[in-house]
C-alpha positions in Angstrom: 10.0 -18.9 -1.6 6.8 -18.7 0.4 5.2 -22.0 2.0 2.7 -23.5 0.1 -0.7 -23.1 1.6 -2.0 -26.3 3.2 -5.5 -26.6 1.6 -6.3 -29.7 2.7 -9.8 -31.3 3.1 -10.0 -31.6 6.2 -8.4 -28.0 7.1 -10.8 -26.2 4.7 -13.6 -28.1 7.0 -11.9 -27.1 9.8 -11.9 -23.3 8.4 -15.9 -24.1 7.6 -16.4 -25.1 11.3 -14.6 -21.4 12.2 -16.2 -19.5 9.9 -19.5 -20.3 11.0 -19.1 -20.6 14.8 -17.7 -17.0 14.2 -20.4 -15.8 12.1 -23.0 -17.0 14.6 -21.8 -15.4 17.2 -21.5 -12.3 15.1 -17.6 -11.6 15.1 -15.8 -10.0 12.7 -12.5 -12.1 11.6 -11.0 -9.1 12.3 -12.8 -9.2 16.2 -11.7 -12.5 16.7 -8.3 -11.6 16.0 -8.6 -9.7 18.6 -10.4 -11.5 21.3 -8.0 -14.8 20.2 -4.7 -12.4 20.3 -4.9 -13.3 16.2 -4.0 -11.4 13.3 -7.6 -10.9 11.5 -5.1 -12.3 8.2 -4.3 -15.3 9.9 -8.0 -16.1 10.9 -9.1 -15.5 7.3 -6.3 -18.0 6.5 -7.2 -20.5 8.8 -11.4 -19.9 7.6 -10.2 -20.5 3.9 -7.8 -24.1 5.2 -4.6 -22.8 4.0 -3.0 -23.2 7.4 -2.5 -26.0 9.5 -2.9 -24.1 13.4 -1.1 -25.5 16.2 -2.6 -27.2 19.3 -2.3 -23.4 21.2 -3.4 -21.9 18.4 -7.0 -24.0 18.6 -6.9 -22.9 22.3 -6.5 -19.4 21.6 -9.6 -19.6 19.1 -12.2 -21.2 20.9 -11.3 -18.5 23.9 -12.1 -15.8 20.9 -15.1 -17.7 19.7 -15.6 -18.0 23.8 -16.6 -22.1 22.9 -14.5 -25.4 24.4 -12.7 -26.7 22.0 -14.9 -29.8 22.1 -17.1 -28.1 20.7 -15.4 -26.8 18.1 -13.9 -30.2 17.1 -17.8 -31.5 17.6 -18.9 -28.9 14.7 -15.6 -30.2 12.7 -16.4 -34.0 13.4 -20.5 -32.8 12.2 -19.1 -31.2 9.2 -16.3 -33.6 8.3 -19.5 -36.5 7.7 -21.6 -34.3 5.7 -18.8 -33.7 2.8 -18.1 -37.5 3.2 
């Protein structure tokens, strides 16, 4: 039996925060798997919230996304207040 997906609020704005930090700097998911040292699959599930990424995991993306992770969590924080 496979684990159930996570889909959380707060990881689907998580994903949200991802996806369009990656799409403004114009990466593939499947370029950012490679820049992070990702599988492309495991950044679209991390886009979509379904998994819950580890502490070196966040590290690995925002050196793909080349952002701090501040930032990152800044966008999240942003997003997080806008779906209330």
């Amino acid at each position: 039996m496979s684990p159930r997906p996570v889909q959380s609020a707060e990881h689907r704005v998580l994903g949200r925060a991802v996806r369009e930090t990656r799409a403004r700097r114009l990466l593939s998911q499947e370029r950012l798997g490679f820049t992070s040292g990702l599988h492309r699959n495991y950044i679209g599930a991390i886009e979509r919230g379904e998994i819950n990424p580890t502490f070196r995991i966040l590290l690995q993306l925002s050196d793909g996304l080349t952002l701090p992770l501040s930032e990152l969590f800044a966008l999240y924080e942003q997003r997080r207040q806008e779906t209330g």
